[in-house]
N, C-alpha and C positions, 0 to 999 in steps of 0.2 A: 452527661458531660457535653456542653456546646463545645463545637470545634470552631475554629475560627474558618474563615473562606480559604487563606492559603493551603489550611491542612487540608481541606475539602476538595483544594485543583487539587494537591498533590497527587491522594486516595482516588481522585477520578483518572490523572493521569498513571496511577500503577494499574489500575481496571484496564486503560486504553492499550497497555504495553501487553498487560496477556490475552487481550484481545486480539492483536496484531498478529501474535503467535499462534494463537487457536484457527486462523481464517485457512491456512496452506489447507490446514485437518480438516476443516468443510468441505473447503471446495477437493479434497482429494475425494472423498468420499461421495459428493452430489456427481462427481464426475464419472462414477461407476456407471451410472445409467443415464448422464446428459453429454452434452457435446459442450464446449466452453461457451459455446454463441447461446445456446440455450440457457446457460446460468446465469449469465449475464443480463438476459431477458427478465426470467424470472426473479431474480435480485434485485435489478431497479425498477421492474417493473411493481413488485410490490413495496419496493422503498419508497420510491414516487407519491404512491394509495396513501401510504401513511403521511407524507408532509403533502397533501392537496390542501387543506389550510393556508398553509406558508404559500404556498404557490397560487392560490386566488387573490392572498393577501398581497403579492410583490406583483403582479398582472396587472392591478387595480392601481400601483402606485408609481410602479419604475419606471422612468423615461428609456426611450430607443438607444438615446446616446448610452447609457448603463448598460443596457444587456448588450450591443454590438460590442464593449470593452470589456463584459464578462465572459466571451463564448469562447473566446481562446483559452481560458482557463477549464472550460466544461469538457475543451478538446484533448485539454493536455492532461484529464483526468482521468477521460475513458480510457486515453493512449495508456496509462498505467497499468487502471483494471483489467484491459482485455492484450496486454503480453504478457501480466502476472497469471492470469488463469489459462494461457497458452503453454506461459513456460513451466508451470506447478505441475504439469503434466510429467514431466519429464525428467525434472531433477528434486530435491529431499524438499521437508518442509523448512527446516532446519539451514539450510543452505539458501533458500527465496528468502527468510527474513535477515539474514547475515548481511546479503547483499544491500539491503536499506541501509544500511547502517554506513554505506559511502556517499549517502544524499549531502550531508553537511561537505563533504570533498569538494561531489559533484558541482552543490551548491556554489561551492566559492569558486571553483574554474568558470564555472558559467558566466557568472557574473564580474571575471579577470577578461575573459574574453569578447564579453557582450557592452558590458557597460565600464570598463577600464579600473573595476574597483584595485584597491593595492592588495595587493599578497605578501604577508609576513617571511619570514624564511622559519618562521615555528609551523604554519602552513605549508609552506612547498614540502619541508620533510613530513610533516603530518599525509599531505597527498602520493608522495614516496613511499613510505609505510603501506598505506592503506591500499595502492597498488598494486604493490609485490604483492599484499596478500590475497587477494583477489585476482591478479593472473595465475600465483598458485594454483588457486581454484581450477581455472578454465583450462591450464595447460594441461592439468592434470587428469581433469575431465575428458580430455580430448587422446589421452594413453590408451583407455582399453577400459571392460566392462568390470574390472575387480571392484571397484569404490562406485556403484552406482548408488546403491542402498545408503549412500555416507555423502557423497558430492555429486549424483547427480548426472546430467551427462554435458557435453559440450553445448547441442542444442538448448536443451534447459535452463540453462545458466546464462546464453545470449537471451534469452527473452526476458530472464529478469531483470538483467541489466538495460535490455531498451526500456523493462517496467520501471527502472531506477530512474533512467535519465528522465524520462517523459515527466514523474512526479519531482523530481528534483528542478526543471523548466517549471512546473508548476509551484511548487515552491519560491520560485526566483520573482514567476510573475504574478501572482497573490500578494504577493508580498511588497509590489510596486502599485497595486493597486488596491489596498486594503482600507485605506483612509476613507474611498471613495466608495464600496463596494461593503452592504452589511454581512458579515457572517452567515447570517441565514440564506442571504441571496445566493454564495457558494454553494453551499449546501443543494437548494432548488436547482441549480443550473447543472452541477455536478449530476445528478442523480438522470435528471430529464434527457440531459444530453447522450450519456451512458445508454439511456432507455430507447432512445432515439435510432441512435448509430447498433446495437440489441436489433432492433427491427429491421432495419437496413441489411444488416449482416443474414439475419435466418432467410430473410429474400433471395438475396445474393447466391448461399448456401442452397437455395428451393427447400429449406425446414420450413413445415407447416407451423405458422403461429398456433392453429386453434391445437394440432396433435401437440405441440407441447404444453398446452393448458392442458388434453388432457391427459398425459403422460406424467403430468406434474400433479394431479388428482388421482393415480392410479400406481403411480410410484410407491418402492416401501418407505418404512417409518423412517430409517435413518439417514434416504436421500433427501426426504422433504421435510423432515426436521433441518437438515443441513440447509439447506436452500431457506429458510426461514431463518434460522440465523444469522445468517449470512446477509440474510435483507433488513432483519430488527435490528440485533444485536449489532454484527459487523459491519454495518452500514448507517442507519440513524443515530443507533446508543453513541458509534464510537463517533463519530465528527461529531456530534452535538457535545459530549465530554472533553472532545480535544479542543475545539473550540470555544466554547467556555471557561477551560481551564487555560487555557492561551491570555485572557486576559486579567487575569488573577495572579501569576507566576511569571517568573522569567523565560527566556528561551532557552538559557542554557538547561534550566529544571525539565522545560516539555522536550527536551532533544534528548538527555539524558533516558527517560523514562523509556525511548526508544532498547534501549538493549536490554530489556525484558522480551521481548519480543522472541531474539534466538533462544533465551533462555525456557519460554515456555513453550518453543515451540519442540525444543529438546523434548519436556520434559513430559508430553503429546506424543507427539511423533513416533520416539521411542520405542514407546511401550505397544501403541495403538497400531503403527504402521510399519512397523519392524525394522524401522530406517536408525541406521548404525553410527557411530563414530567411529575415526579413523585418525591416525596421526595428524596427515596431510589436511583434515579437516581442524582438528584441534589448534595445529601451527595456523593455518589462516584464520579462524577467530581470533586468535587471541593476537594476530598481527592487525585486523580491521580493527579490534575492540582499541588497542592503543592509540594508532594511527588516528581515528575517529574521535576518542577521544581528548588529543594535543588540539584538535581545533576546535571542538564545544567550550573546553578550559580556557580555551583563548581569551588572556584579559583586552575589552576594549578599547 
């Protein structure tokens, strides 16, 4: 049976949604026997290896003016990756990928505030909703130790949220320079830069580069299998299918596919990491899923 291309985004973007949800579960587990600066090394640092191709090929061809216009974007990617695997530390998996799900919020205040876009009044209550549910979250965080295993803790929860905003700025500005700027070039910049500020950081920290190469070759199965997914799979497979499938599909179709994400990461988590649900947790899903929701549905 051929499928046509759009069934094909679609099937790639349900792949990328329980991809999203699987990454807390790596990186909980690479983090048994690494520090966050170390995984972050080893993840881009082996995502890197695998697109040198693409990055001889854009060396050989991009002008200065293109890469000084893409680094902000390379900056405001790391900023994600490296508060997401600071704050996964510390609060559910289940509750880090919740929090994605206020990027389209985030999105549209950014750009009310930055660039004077209009705000709906199905949006302002759409950003209403999806607040309440989400300071839920962090007040409740901020009670006492009962619901850690379910939401996480206060700490935790702020670093997702810096991880939100940083990718939701990137969002904003990818998006203002995407005409100009090909797909794959993100990609390379995104990864290199990540590898870049990686090196910078274990310096900083006095972690030995070469002791985590070999720390990373003497590790068990299930930290360096993690760490290798994390850099194949969560890292090349997914941008390569989300962007791909980006131009096949609508937005509202690739935003959507985002709430798979808590969904698999429940249904992970769970079992695997003995991380629980809880009322207070259930009321705030299902408060971000609507909230989130009124603004992806938003007719243009």
């Amino acid at each position: 049976m051929n499928l046509s291309t759009r069934v094909k985004a679609i099937l790639a973007l349900v792949v990328v949604g329980v991809l999203g949800g699987v990454a807390p579960l790596f990186m909980k587990v690479a983090l048994r026997e690494f520090n966050s600066y170390q995984i972050l090394f080893i993840r881009f640092g082996l995502a890197s290896l695998l697109v040198i191709p693409l990055i001889i090929s854009h060396i050989k061809k991009t002008a200065i003016k293109k890469i000084i216009l893409i680094i902000p974007a390379g900056f405001l990617f790391s900023g994600n990756v490296f508060f997401f695997v600071v704050g996964v530390q510390f609060t559910t998996s289940i509750v880090s990928q919740l929090f994605f799900l206020l990027t389209p919020v985030i999105v549209s205040l950014v750009s009310y505030v930055l660039f004077r876009e209009k705000i709906s009044l199905r949006r302002v209550i759409s950003m209403i909703i999806c607040f309440g549910g989400s300071s839920l979250l962090i007040l409740r965080s901020i009670q006492g130790t009962d619901l850690i295993r379910s939401i996480g803790t206060f700490q935790g929860n702020i670093f997702i949220l810096c991880a939100v905003t940083s990718w939701s700025l990137y969002v904003v500005y990818t998006k203002r320079i995407s005409k100009k700027v090909e797909p794959s070039l993100f990609l390379v910049t995104n990864f290199m830069t990540a590898f870049i500020i990686s090196c910078i950081s274990l310096l900083v920290t006095k972690t030995s580069v070469i002791s985590t190469i070999l720390q990373f070759t003497h590790s068990s199965l299930p930290a360096v299998s993690s760490l290798l997914a994390l850099a194949t799979v969560n890292s090349v497979l997914f941008f390569f299918l989300y962007q791909w499938s980006l131009k096949h599909v609508s937005a509202f179709i690739v935003a959507s596919t985002t709430y798979l994400s808590p969904l698999s990461a429940a249904l992970f988590a769970i079992p695997f990491l003995g991380e629980q649900l809880s009322t207070t947790l259930l009321v705030s899903a299902m408060t971000i899923f609507i909230g989130s929701y009124f603004i992806l549905s938003e007719k243009k």
